[in-house]
Structure formats: C-alpha cells, structure tokens
PAZA-965812 format. One record per residue (C-alpha): residue in three letters; x negated, y, z. Coordinates in steps of 0.001 Angstrom, whole numbers, padded with zeros to 6 digits, always signed. Last residue first. Example, Ala and Ser with C-alpha at 12.3 -4.5 7.8 and 13.67 -1.06 7.14 Angstrom:
2
ser-013670-001060+007140
ala-012300-004500+007800
END
This chain:
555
unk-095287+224572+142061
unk-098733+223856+143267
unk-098685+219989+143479
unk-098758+220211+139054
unk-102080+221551+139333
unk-103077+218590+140485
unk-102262+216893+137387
unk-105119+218711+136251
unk-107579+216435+138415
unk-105637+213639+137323
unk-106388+213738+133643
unk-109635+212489+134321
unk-108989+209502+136285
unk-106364+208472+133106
unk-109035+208695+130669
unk-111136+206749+132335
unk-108227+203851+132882
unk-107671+203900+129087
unk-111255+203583+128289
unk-111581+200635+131017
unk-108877+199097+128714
unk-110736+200173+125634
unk-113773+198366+126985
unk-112342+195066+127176
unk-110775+194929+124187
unk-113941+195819+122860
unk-115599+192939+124020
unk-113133+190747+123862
unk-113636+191626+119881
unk-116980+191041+120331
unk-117091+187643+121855
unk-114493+187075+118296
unk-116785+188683+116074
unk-119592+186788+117519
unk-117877+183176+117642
unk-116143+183907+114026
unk-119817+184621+112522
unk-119155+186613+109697
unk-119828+185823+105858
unk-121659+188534+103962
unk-125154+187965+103003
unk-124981+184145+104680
unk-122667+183754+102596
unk-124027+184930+099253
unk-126676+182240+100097
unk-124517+179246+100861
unk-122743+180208+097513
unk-125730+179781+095850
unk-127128+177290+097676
unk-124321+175210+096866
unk-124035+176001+092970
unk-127986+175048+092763
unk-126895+171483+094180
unk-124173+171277+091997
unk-126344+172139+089468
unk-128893+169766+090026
unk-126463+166821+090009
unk-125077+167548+086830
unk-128779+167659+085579
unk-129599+164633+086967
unk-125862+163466+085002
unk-127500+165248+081740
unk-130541+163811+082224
unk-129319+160170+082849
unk-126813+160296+079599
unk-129672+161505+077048
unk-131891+158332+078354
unk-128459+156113+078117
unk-128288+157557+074558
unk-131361+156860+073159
unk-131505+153188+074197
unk-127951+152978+072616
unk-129606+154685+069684
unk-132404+152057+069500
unk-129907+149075+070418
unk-127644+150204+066988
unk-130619+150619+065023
unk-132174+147553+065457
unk-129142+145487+065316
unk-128748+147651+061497
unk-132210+146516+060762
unk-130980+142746+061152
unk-127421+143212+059639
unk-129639+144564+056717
unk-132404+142197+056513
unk-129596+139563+056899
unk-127548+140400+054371
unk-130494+140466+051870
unk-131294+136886+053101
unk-128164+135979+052125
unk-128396+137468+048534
unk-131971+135758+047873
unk-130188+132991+049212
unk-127272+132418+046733
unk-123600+133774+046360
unk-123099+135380+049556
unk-122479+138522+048228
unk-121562+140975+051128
unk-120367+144497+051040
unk-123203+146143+051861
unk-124944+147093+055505
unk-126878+149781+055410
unk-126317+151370+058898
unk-124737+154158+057252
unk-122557+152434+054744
unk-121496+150173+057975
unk-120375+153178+060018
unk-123056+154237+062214
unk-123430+157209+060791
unk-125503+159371+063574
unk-125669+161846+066012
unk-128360+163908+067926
unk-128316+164528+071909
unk-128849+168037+072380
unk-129994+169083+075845
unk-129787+172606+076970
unk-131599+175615+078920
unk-130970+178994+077334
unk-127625+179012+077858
unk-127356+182414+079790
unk-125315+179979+082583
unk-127904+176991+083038
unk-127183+173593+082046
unk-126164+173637+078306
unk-124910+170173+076416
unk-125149+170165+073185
unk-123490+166929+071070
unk-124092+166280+067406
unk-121997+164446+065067
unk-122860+161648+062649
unk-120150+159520+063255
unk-121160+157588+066050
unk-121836+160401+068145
unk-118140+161666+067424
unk-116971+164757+068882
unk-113140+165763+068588
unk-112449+164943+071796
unk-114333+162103+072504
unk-115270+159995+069134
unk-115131+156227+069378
unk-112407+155680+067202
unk-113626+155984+063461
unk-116811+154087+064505
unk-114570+151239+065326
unk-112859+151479+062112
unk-116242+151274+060344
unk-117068+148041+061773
unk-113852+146819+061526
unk-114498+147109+057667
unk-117405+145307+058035
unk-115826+142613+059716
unk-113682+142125+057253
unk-116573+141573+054853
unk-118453+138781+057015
unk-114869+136750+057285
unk-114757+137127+053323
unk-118156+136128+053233
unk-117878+132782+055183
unk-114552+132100+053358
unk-116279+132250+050098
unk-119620+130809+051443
unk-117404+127772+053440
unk-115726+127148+049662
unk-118807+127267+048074
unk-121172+125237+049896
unk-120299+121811+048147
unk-121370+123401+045308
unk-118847+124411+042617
unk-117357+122153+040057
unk-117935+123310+036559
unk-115545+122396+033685
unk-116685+123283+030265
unk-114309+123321+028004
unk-114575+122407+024075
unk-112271+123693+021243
unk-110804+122213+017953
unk-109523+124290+015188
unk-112349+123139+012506
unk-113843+119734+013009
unk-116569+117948+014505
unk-116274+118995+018090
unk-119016+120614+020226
unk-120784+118917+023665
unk-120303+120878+026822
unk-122799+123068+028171
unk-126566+122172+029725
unk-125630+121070+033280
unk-123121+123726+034504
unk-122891+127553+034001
unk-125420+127329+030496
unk-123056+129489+028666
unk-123292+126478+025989
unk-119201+126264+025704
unk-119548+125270+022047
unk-117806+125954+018948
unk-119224+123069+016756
unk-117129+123588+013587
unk-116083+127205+012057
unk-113187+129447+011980
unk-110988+129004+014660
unk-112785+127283+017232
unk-111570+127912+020473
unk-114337+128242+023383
unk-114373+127193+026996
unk-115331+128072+030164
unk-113482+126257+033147
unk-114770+127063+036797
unk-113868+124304+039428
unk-113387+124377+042968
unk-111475+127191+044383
unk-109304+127461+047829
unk-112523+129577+049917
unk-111268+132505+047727
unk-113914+134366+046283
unk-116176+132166+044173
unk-118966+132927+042295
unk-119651+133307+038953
unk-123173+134870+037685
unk-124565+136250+034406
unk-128044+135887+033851
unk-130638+138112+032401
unk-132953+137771+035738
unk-133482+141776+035888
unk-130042+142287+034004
unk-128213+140733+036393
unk-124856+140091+035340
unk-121958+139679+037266
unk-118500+137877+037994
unk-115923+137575+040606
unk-113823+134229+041294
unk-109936+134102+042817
unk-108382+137483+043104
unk-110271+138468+040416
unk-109251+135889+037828
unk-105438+136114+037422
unk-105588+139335+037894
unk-108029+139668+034949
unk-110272+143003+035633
unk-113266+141038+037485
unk-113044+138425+034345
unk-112901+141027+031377
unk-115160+142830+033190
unk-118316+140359+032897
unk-117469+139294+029691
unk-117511+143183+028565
unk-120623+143460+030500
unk-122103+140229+028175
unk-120914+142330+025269
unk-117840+140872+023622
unk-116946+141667+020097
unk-117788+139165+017640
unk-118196+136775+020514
unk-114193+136726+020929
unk-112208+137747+024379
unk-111230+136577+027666
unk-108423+134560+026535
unk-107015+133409+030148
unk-106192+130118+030691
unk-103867+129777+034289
unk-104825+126897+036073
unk-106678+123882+035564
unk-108631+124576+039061
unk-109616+128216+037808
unk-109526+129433+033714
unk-111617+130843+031244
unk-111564+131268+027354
unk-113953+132437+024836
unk-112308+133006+021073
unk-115008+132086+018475
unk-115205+134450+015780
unk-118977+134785+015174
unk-119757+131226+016219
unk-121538+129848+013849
unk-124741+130257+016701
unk-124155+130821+020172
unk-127005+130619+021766
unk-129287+131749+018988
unk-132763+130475+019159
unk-135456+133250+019618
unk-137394+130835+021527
unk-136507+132352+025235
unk-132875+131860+024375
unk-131291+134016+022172
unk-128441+136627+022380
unk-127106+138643+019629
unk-123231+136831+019426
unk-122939+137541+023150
unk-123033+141575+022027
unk-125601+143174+023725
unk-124240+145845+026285
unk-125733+144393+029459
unk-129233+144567+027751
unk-131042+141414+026870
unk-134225+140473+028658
unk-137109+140677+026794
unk-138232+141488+022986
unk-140973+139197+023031
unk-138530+136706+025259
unk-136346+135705+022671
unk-135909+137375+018683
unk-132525+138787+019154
unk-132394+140064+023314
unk-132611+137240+025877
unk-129844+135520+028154
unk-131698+133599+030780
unk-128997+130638+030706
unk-126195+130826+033024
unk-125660+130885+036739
unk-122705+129196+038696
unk-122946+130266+042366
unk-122834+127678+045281
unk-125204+125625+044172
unk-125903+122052+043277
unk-123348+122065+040491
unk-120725+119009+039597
unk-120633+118962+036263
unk-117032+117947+034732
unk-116002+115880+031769
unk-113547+114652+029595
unk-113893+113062+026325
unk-113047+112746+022093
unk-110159+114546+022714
unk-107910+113397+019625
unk-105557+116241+017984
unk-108316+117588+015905
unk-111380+116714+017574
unk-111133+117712+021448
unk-113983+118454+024265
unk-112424+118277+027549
unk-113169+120415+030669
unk-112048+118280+033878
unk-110369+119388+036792
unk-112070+118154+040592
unk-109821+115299+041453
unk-110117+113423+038504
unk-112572+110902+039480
unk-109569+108689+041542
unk-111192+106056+039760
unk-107928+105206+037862
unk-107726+109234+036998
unk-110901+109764+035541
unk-110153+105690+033402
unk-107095+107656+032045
unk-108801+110646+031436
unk-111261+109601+029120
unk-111675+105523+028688
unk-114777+106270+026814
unk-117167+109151+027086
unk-115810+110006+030592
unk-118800+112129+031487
unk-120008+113040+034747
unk-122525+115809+034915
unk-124329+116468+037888
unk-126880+119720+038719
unk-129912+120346+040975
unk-131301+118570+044337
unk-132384+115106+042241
unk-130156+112600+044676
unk-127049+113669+042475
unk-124049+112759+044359
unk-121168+109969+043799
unk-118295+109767+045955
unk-115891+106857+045282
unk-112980+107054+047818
unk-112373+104287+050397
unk-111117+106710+053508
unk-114942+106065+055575
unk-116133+107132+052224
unk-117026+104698+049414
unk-120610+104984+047646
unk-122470+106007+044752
unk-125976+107480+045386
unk-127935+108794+042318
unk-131440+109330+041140
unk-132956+106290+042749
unk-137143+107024+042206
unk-139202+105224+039272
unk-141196+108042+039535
unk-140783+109836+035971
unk-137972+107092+034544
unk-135385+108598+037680
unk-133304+105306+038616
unk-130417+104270+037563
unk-129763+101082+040050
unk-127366+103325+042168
unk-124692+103532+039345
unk-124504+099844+038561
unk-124449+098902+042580
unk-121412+101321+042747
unk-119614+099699+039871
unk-120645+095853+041427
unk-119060+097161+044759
unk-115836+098329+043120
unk-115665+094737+041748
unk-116216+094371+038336
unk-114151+091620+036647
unk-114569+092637+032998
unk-117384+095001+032532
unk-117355+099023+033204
unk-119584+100254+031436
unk-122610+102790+033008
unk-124045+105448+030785
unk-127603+107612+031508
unk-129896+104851+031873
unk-133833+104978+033143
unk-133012+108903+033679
unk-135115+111904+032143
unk-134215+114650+034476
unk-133493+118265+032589
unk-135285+120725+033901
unk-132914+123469+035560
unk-135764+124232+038171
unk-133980+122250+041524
unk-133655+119011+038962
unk-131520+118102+035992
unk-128684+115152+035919
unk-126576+113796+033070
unk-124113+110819+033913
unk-122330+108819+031385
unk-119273+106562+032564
unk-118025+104085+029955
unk-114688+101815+029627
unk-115975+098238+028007
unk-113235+096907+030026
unk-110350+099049+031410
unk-109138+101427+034130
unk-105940+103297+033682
unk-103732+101743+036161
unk-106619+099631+038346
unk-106479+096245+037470
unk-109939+096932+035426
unk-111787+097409+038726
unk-111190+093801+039914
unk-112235+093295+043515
unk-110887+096380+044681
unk-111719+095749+048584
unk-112010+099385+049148
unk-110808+101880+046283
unk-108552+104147+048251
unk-107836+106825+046148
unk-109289+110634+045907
unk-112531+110899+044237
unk-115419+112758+045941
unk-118139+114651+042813
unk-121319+115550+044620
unk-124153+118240+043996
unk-126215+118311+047047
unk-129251+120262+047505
unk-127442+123691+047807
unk-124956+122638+050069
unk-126741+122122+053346
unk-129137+124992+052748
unk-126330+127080+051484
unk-124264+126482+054532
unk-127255+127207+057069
unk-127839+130457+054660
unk-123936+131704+054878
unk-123743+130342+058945
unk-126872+132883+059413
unk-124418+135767+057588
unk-121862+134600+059918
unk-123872+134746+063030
unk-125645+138119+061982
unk-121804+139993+061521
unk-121160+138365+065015
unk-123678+140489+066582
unk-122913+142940+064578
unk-119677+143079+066125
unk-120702+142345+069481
unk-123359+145728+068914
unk-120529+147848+067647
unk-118979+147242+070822
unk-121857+148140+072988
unk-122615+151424+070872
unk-119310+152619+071040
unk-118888+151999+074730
unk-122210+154479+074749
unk-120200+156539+072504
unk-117833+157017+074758
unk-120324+157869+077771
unk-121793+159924+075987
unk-118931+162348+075387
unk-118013+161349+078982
unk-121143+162845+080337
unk-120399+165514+077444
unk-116856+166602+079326
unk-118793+166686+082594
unk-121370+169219+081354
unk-118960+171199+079876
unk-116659+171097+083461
unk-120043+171905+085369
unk-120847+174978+083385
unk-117681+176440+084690
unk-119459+175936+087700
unk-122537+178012+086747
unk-120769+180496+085714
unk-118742+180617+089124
unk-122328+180308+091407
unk-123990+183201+089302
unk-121212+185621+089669
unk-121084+184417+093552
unk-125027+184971+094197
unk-124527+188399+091786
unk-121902+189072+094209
unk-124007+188223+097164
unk-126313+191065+096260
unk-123711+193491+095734
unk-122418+193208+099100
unk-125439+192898+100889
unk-126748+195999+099355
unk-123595+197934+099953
unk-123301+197128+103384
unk-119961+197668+104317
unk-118901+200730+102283
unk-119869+197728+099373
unk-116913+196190+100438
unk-115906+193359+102704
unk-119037+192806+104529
unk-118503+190797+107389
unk-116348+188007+105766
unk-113950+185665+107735
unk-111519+187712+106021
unk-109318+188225+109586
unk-111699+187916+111912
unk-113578+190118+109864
unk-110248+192525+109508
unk-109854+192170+113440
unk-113849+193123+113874
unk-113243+196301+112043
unk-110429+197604+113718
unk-111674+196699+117203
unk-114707+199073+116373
unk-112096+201740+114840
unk-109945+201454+118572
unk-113404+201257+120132
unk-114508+204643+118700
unk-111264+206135+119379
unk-111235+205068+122816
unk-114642+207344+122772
unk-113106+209893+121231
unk-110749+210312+124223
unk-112562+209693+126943
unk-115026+212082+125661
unk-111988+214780+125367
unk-110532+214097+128720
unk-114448+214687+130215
unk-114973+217660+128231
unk-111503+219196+129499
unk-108776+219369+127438
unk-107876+223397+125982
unk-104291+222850+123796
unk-105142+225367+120659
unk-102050+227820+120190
unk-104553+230935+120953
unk-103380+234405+121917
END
C-alpha cells in the first residue's frame, strides 16, 4: 500500500504555482534590497561579468585619479618654485645692474676727501702742522695707464695762503697736451678739501715736504698713507687714489718681455719683466714684500727670492687677516694680478717692500700710479698706499648682497620638491592616465640651483666681470620663464586629463549600471504584483480543497 498523500491536480497547481510567486517575490525583495538586478552571474551571467570588467576598469582608473592629483600638485610646487626663483633673480639682475651703474660712476673718478673743516681758513700755515714752503706733488695718468704730462706737478704752500688761494693753485695745473684743467680742488658742503683727478685714471698725492704733519693739517690723511723712509728719516708720505674699483698691476711678462709672453703663475716675482725685458724688480733678490688694510695689521707675505706670483696670490687669500677683508688673483691671459675689496669697510691697500740687503727696494707692483719711489740706503722700505675707487665699497657690499642671494637661490630649490620629487632639482615627474599605463605625460626636470643655471659666485671687480654676471643672471631669467612656460603647458594636460578621467570613470560606472542596477519603481510595481497574486493563490488553493472537505459532511 502506498504512503504517498494523493492531492488533486487542481490542489497541486495551486500549489506550485504559490511556489512560483513565493521564489518570484524572493527575487524582487533581494533587488529591492541590493538595488542591483543581477547579483550573480546565476543572474545573467553575461551582464554580470560584463559590468565587472566596467567596475574593474572604473576602480583602476580611480586609483589613477589620486597619482594624477598628487603630480597636479607636484607641478603645482614647482610652479611656486619657478615664481619665486624668478623674484630672486629678479633681484639678482638689479644688483648686478647697481654693480655696472656703480662702476660707471666710480670708475672715472679718482678722489682723495679730507676730513676738517677748512672754510674761511684765511691763513693755511695756522693750521697745526701746516707750514710755509710745505709742498704737495700730484702725479696723474689717463683711462690707458699713460702717464699725463702736467703743466706743474708740485704746489707750495706760501705764507698767508688762504684755503681759497691753495685750491686756486691746484686747479690752475692744467694738462700740457690740451691745455685742459687736470684737477678740481674744492670744499664740500662740510668744508673738507676734496681733490679728484679730472683725467678718468689714477691720483697720486705726495707730501714731498711737510710729510705727515702738513697730511694731517689738511685733513689729507684720512685715507692711510704708504711712506718711503731713509734710515730713520721718511723722506715722504703718499697715497694714489685709483680710478677703479680693483687695483691691477703691471702686465707681468716672462724673462726677456713680451717675445716670450705672458708669465706663468708659477714664475718667481724676481723673473718678471715688463714688455721691454726690463726687470721689475731688480736688486731685489731678498726683498721681504709686505701688505696691510687701512694701516692695519702688516703681514710679511713673503721674499722675491721665493714667491711665485700664485704664491703672492695665496699668501693674501690664505692670511686671515687679509681674506676676510681683500681677495687676490692673477690672470694669466692679461698677466696681471688683481686686489679687490671684500668688505664694503676698506679703503686703502698697502704694498710694501723691506730692504734688507740692497738699496732701492721698491713697491713697483704697478697697483697705484706707477709705485712708490725707493730709499737711498740699506734697511729702509717703501709702501705703497692705494686708495680704492670711489666704487669700491658699494661693489663690495653690492657683491656680497649678489652672493647671498645666490645661496638663497639654491636653498629655495632645496625646498620646492613635493614629496620626495623635485622639478627644480633635476627630477623627473610621470604622470599615467589610463590603467595598463601605456598613456602618460612626463614632465622633465632640471637644476635650477644657481650652479645649474650658471650663475657664479660674483666678482664685481671691473666691467668685463659685471657684464659676465649679467649674461648669466640674464640667461638664467631665460631659463627660469622657459621652464615655467613648460610647466603650466605640462600642468593643463594633466588637469584636462584629470578631467577626462573622471568623466570616463562616470560612464563607466553608469554603464555597469545600467547592466545590472534595478529599477526600484519596477521591482517595487512588481513586487505588489506578486503580492497580489499569491493572495489570490492562497484563496485558489483554498476553493480547491473544499470539494474534499466535503467528504468530511459524510461522517
């Protein structure tokens, strides 16, 4: 005998069809539910899979987005970069146009400014100091070095000179070529003697008689004077007043003068000639050279016997009594050695030589006018004080200012990197826009730092120099606004390209959607729907089951 339980055809088509609505109602719950109509590839396997590559796609892509965001800002940091650094080399060009505005004012002037209040002095010779017969020489040359051939070179002080007969004395020399004035004396709006060369090249003011006494009752001492003494007498004090900012010595030549050229940085100062073969610094052998700044310090630099011009040249950049003041070099193109002053505070250069073995040790480097005279007699020495051009002190500061700026230059560079990427410092940047990275920008590096944009340390010592400085600060502007150019193209593709992907993530995601995203009005119309139905499912299924209930009545 059978266990099965017999239903009817109609109770069991009632039945499997409230079955069919019960999975029905299932399935639209869970997409009300996910808001997705395919949840699995049982779903609709090729919708499914197909909006996962959309998705796959849409998420690489994004992650994209952050690297492309990070290099907008890479760019963007550098493009800061790039506007600083142009201020600062901005203000790099001023100074190094101040340096050849300075030197043009300065270089044509060589003036010597006392320092007391000579107006209304009626009687120069009741000045402490100051006496009659006392005699001022003056030496001059022109722009080339050539000496200028005056009508007189000494003025005396008479009896009973005014201050206004003095200056008349020294403006009535004239130049013998063209008749021309060759020097203007006058008093400042404070009533100090200034005297300047009207010739454009060097001054030398000589206290032949009266020396230092009739320096200091001028108030003519104020720049330090090199002396030239004769046993225990000093036989006169001097200084030249240069028309540059840089002192420059002869054109140093190998033994024998200019047929065997310009001499070598290691020839010995005893070997060198002048153009004629002459010997500059003949009887000298064991002459000790000595410098010092503003009367300070004297340092013994060394003896001819053993000095090579490069040896002169360190002894002074290795002195620390020097180098912190004046810097030295030798150009071995030109064959001259060059002084030039570091600190804004200096005004006088003193070279001198101590004769110890022979007589007529001279100071004949050729820094000022034409070198100091020589003593007579053995044990005596002669300095050579040279005053620096008006210019120098504004050159000195003017290139220190120009040098500190250079090193800001490179600090700057040092900070405008963007995690751990520095355009400015010769690093590159890739950016890629599409997910198998075979679309990308690279936007190209460089030294901007102020070796890499050629910019030296500055010399502003004369204008060949300058003018150096400026070519470079000049090409370096160049550079700077070229890569800045550069840059802001870089920066608008990658932010079009930001844009694009965005875009492409969108319609990525909008796609994939549309694959597998349900509509919440239909699911939910068709969730009444089936509701609906399984209540007139219940109701069919309870109609049929009354016919055997019927059954029941019979017992």
């Amino acid at each position: 005998m059978s266990s099965d339980v017999v239903l009817t055809a109609a109770l069991r088509n009632n039945l499997l069809s409230l079955q069919n609505t019960q999975s029905l109602i299932d399935k639209t719950q869970l997409r009300l539910a996910t808001g997705l109509k395919v949840n699995s590839a049982l779903d609709n396997a090729q919708n499914f899979f197909a909006a996962q590559s959309l998705n796959n796609r849409a998420s690489d892509l994004t992650r994209l987005l952050d690297g492309i965001g990070q290099s907008i800002q890479t760019v963007q940091a550098a493009d800061d970069g790039v506007t600083a650094l142009t201020s600062l080399i901005e203000q790099a060009d001023s100074l190094a146009t101040q340096a050849q505005d300075a030197l043009a004012s300065g270089s044509t002037e060589a003036k010597i400014v006392g320092d007391v209040d000579l107006s209304g002095v009626t009687d120069l010779t009741s000045l402490n100091g100051v006496d009659a017969s006392d005699v001022i020489t003056f030496t001059l040359d022109d722009e080339d070095g050539t000496s200028v051939s005056l009508s007189a070179s000494t003025v005396t002080i008479a009896a009973n000179d005014s201050i206004e007969q003095l200056i008349t004395k020294i403006n009535d020399i004239t130049n013998s070529s063209d008749s021309s004035q060759a020097l203007e004396a006058s008093l400042d709006t404070d009533g100090h003697l200034q005297i300047k060369s009207l010739q454009g090249g060097n001054l030398r003011i000589a206290f032949t008689t009266g020396g230092i006494d009739l320096a200091q009752g001028l108030g003519l001492d104020t720049l330090t004077l090199g002396e030239i003494s004769n046993n225990t007498a000093i036989d006169q004090y001097a200084v030249t007043v240069s028309g540059t900012a840089t002192l420059t010595s002869h054109v140093f030549y190998e033994a024998g003068g200019s047929a065997n050229g310009i001499a070598d940085a290691s020839t010995l100062l005893s070997a060198l000639d002048n153009s004629s073969g002459t010997n500059y610094f003949a009887g000298q052998a064991t002459d000790q050279i000595t410098l010092s700044v503003d009367g300070g310090t004297t340092v013994n630099v060394g003896d001819i016997t053993t000095l090579t011009i490069q040896g002169f040249v360190d002894a002074i950049n290795g002195n620390t009594s020097l180098n912190t003041k004046i810097s030295a070099s030798y150009d071995d193109t030109t064959g001259q050695i060059s002084i030039q002053a570091i600190d804004p505070t200096v005004k006088t250069v003193q070279v001198g030589v101590s004769d110890v073995a022979t007589n007529g040790a001279s100071a004949n480097f050729g820094f000022g006018l034409a070198g100091a005279a020589a003593p007579t007699a053995t044990g005596n020495k002669s300095t050579e004080s040279i005053a620096f051009g008006v210019a120098a002190s504004t050159l000195a500061q003017l290139e220190a200012d120009f040098n500190g700026l250079r090193s800001q230059i490179d600090l700057l560079v040092a900070d405008s990197g963007y995690r751990g990427v520095n355009l400015l410092n010769g690093d590159d940047l890739t950016t890629y826009f599409n997910e198998d990275r075979t679309s990308s920008l690279t936007t190209e590096g460089t030294t901007f730092t102020s070796s890499g944009l050629g910019i030296s340390q500055a010399s502003f010592r004369d204008a060949a120099t300058i003018q150096a400085t400026v070519d470079e600060v000049a090409d370096a502007l160049d550079s700077v606004r070229s890569f800045g150019s550069t840059l802001a193209n870089d920066l608008a593709i990658i932010q079009t390209r930001e844009d694009f992907t965005n875009n492409t993530i969108n319609n990525l995601e909008e796609g994939a959607d549309k694959l597998t995203v349900a509509d919440q009005n239909e699911e939910g119309a068709n969730l009444l729907a089936l509701q609906t139905r399984q209540t007139l499912g219940v109701t069919s299924l309870s109609l049929a089951s009354q016919s055997q209930q019927a059954v029941l009545r019979l017992f």
